[in-house]
C-alpha positions, 0 to 999 in steps of 0.5 A: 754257689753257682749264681747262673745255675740257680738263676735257671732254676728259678726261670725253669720253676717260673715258666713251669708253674706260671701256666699251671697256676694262671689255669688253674685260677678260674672263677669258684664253682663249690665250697672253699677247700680250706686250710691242711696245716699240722698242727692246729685249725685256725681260726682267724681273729678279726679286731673284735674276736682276740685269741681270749675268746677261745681259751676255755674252748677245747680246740687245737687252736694256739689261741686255746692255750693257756698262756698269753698268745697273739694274733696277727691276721692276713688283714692286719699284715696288710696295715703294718710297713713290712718292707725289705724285713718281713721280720716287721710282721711282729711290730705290734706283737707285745714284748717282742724285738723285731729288728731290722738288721740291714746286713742282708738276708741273714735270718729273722730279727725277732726275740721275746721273753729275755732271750738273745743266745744266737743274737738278733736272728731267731733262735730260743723261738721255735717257728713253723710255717704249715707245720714245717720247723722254720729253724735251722740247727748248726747253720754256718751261714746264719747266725749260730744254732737255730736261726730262722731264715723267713725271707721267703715269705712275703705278706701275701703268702701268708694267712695268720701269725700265732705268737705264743709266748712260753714252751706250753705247747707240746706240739712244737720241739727244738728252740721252744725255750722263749715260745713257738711261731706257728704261721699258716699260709694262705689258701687261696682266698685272695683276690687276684692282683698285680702290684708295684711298690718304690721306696726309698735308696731305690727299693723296687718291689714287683708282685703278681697274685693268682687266685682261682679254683678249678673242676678236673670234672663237675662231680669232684671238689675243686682245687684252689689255687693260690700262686705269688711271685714278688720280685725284690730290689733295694740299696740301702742308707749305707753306700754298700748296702744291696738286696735282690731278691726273688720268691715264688710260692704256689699252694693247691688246696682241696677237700678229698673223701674226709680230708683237706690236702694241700702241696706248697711248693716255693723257690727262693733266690737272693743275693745282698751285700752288706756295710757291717757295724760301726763303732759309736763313738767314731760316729759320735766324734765324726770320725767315720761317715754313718754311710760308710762301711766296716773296714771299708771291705762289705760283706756278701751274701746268697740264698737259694731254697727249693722246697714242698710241703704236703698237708691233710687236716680233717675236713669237718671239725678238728677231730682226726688224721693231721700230716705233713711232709715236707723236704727242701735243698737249702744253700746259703753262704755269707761273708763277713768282713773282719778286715779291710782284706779278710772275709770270714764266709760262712756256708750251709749246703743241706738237704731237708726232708721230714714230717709229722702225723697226729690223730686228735680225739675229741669227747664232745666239749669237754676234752680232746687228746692229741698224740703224734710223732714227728722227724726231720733228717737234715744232712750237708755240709756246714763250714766257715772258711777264711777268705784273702783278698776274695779268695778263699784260702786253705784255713778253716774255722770249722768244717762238718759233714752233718747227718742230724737225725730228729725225731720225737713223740708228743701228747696234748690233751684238755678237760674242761670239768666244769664249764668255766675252767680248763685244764691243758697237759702235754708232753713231748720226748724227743731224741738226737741221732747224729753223725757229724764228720769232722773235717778240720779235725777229723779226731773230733768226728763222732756220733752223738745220741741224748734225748730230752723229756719236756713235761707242760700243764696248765689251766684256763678259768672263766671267772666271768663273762668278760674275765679269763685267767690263766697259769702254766708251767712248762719246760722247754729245750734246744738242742746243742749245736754241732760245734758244741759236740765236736770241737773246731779248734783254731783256725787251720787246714783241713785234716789237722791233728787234734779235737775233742768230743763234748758231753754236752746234753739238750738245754731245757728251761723251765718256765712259769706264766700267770696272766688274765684277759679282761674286757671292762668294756664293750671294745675294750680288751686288757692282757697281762702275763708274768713270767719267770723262766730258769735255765740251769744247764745252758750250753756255755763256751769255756775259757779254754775253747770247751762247752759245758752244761753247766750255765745258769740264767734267770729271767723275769719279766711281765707284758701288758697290751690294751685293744680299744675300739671307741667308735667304728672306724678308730681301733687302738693299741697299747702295750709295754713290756718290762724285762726285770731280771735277764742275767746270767747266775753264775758268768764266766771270768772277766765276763758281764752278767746281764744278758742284751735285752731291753728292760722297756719296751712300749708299743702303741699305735691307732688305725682309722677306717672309713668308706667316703662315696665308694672310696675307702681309707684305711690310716694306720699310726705306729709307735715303738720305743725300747730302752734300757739295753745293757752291753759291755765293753773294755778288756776284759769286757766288764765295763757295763753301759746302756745302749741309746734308746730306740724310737721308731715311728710309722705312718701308712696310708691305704686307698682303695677303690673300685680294683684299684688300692694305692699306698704311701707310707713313711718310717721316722727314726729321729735319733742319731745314731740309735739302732735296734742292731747292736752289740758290745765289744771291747771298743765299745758299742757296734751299730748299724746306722739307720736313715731318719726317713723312710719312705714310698709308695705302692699301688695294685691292680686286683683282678 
């Protein structure tokens, strides 16, 4: 990439948009414009209102599925440690990983449900933000197919989180195996404000909020503008550990005949480097420094993304017209050390564009129906090369030109024939158009058209006022990857002899959930799911270098979480999730079975607010354990072990007064050497050392 071309870009995107949004930031004169977001109108969940009063409503909501869904608010963000990883936002959600991978920006450590095929990055979950699919097919400079790459995002850009746990909705497509992320941005409704934040290993944050709406003329609804610029600096524990990282976003909003309307724009520029893994037991032995770096060579890494994204909502109820369009130049390119003089650097140079329409039909209280289609044409190069010395030379691991045409048709419809009891039906049919030109083996260049039918059905009862239970079973998929339909081959020039063409179809599992919510008591909420999830036709490497669907991997597992709040200003949490089986039926010679996922994962935390005398003090306490994960080593790599535990502990403290906030906050990870970034190999376990402390402190100004 060429830095000092981007780094015009993001000065020319900021001198053009700081104006328009500081003019546009005036005092309110009418009524909130509201939020324009394919595919469902929110409603925000405060400590007291959780996702279980809305499942026998029927509402295009996430929190009206039937299945276990979690909540996490604008007002809740602001009490959790984000940090350097916005992966962090889903520390408290029950049974999902959130990892902090400390290699820079190399896409989103989230997993959930006993899924791990693309590592620590977030693929098998479909995300979207404003309607937008999050999840990049066939990256090179990710981590695999599907990763999720949400560094833009900074905790004042967004509005609400929705974490559904299995494929039940049909309104989601490609990676909805383990469940769906939909994330609203904000819309605007947001003090004004400028802040600073220092952490330690030198993390400097700055962040500058602009919130107002302005009149074109008296007669007409006002636009509400929201405009975020956050600057990011930060080494790292590991002495060559480095981010810098700049986001701007703007989001205009307003209501126009029938509907709501809204144009997010956003840039994002980064660069890192990274310190790589370690060996285990070279740190257990003291043979190697936890600070150092793999191969005493780190590894690279850049980002640049220009995107928009238009949407329309109905303006009064959830019943109409929802839209979206969206389109984004996406740039990344990653280099990763496998030598003391050789990087293997991988690169994604694409352009997006794509969109969605669905019209909601409601029948009073008692039904609605939901039909839309959807397509997103992703077209660029996709390649990993191998570098010497930091020159790249003529030898390639893959090389593809990617016109990747998606498009597909879904329907979701509800009906309530009694009070007490919903039932919930979706389908979705989607469809692969692709021409992939290969350029290392160009007798592997081919097109590729499958299609895959994903069928859901549930049910919700109210069996009392403060029980709910519910049941789905649903199927999901994922697409394949270009380098699972035309082969790479060894590493090799371009234009080199060879390559064959894979019949390889999209992977759909089938998943089965049963789970109830209870509160036993005023303050007192109580979730429990099941789930049994099976996965026969998995897209698997073959010993020979060849994909087959022919993989078969089952997992089962239950989720558990308590929300209590005994007096006023105390709330507390809980929750512990059991993976019971996450393996592989049928593992390919010399191979393990079970798949890297924690079989316990406990979560528990407690917030404590009060205002003293005009001064309020917000306390938030966090702990986080998982245990249990199985890796393999030796050759061949059955040697089956455990990783150590994980423990993390986070402290965080906020006051607020007058326009004034300050916060300090502290991370504890007291055991050596323990990690949630790690990975078996044939020495053994490789990990990412992390510091016992953390710490720092932020203070804003609002406005």
């Amino acid at each position: 990439m060429n830095n000092k071309e981007n780094t015009g870009t993001a000065r020319a995107l900021a001198c053009a948009l700081l104006p328009l949004a500081a003019g546009v930031a005036s005092p309110a004169v009418s009524a909130d414009a509201g939020h324009a977001t394919l595919p469902e109108v929110s409603v925000v969940a405060s400590q007291d209102e959780r996702p279980h009063d809305q499942r026998n409503v029927v509402t295009t909501d996430s929190a009206g599925l039937p299945a276990a869904v979690s909540v996490v608010t604008a007002d809740e963000l602001a009490t959790i440690n984000i940090g350097r990883d916005i992966s962090n936002m889903f520390r408290r959600v029950p049974g999902v990983v959130a990892n902090n991978i400390d290699q820079g920006d190399t896409g989103n450590g989230f997993r959930m449900r006993g899924f791990a095929t693309q590592g620590t990055h977030g693929a098998d979950t479909a995300v979207y933000v404003d309607g937008v699919p999050q999840n990049m097919p066939s990256s090179q400079a990710g981590a695999g197919h599907g990763p999720a790459f949400l560094e833009w995002l900074t905790p004042d850009m967004i509005g609400q989180i929705d974490v559904i746990k299995g494929p039940v909705s049909a309104l989601y497509g490609d990676q909805n195996r383990a469940g769906a992320v939909p994330i609203q941005t904000q819309s605007g409704e947001v003090p004004s404000s400028f802040g600073i934040g220092l952490d330690r290993y030198d993390g400097k944050r700055a962040t500058l909020v602009l919130s107002g709406r302005h009149a074109l003329r008296p007669e007409t609804e006002p636009i509400q503008s929201l405009f975020v610029a956050d600057l990011y600096r930060t080494h790292s524990y590991r002495y060559d550990g480095s981010t810098e990282r700049n986001n701007l976003f703007w989001k205009l909003s307003t209501r126009i005949g029938e509907g709501l309307y809204s144009l997010r724009l956003n840039h994002y520029r980064a660069e890192s480097t990274a310190a790589g893994y370690l060996l285990l037991s070279d740190l257990q032995s003291g043979k190697v420094d936890p600070r150092s770096t793999q191969y005493g060579l780190p590894g690279f890494g850049s980002g640049t993304r220009s995107m928009f994204a238009l949407n329309r909502a109905p303006a009064h109820g959830e019943e109409g017209w929802y839209a979206t369009l969206y389109g984004e130049a996406f740039e990344r390119e990653r280099g990763i050390a496998t030598s003391s003089v050789q990087h293997t650097v991988g690169s994604d140079d694409r352009n997006v564009f794509g969109g969605r329409l669905a019209g909601n039909v409601t029948f009073g209280d008692r039904a609605a129906l939901m039909a839309g289609l959807e397509v997103r044409r992703d077209h660029g190069d996709a390649q990993r090369q191998i570098w010497l010395r930091g020159v790249p030379t003529a030898n390639y691991v893959n090389a593809q030109r990617l016109t990747l045409l998606t498009y597909g048709l879904f329907v979701q419809g509800q009906f309530k024939p009694v009070d007490s009891v919903k039932l919930s039906a979706g389908l979705r049919r989607d469809w692969f158009d692709y021409d992939i030109v290969n350029r290392k083996l160009p007798a592997a260049s081919t097109d590729y058209f499958k299609g895959v039918t994903t069928p859901k059905l549930g049910a919700a009862w109210t069996v009392l006022p403060g029980l709910d239970l519910f049941a789905n079973v649903a199927q999901g998929f994922r697409s394949p990857a270009a380098e699972q339909i035309s082969s790479s081959g060894a590493p090799g020039p371009l234009g080199a002899p060879g390559g064959t063409v894979y019949d390889v179809s999209p992977s759909k599992v089938k998943s089965y959930d049963v789970g109830f919510t209870a509160t036993p008591a005023r303050n007192l909420t109580v979730t429990a799911a099941a789930y049994y999830t099976l996965n026969e036709d998995e897209i698997v490497g073959q010993a020979d270098g060849s994909f087959r669907s022919v993989g078969d991997t089952t997992r089962k597992g239950y989720e558990v979480e308590a929300r209590w709040r005994p007096v006023r200003p105390v709330s507390l949490y809980a929750s512990y999730g059991h993976i019971i089986q996450a393996e592989a039926n049928n593992p390919l010679p010399n191979t393990g079975a079970r798949l890297s996922v924690p079989r316990h994962q406990l979560k528990v935390g407690a917030e404590y607010r009060q205002r003293l005398q005009g001064v309020q003090l917000t306390v938030n306490a966090d702990a986080y354990l998982t245990t249990g994960i199985p890796y393999y080593m030796g050759t061949p790599q059955t040697q089956l072990r455990f990783m150590p535990a994980y423990t993390r502990f986070d402290l965080r403290g906020v006051l607020d007064w007058k326009q004034y906030q300050l916060s300090l906050f502290a991370v504890l990870q007291p055991h050596r050497f323990s990690t949630e970034a790690a990975y078996g190999s044939a020495a053994g376990l490789l990990v990412s050392p992390q510091p016992k402390w953390q710490f720092g402190m932020a203070a804003r100004y609002f406005f």
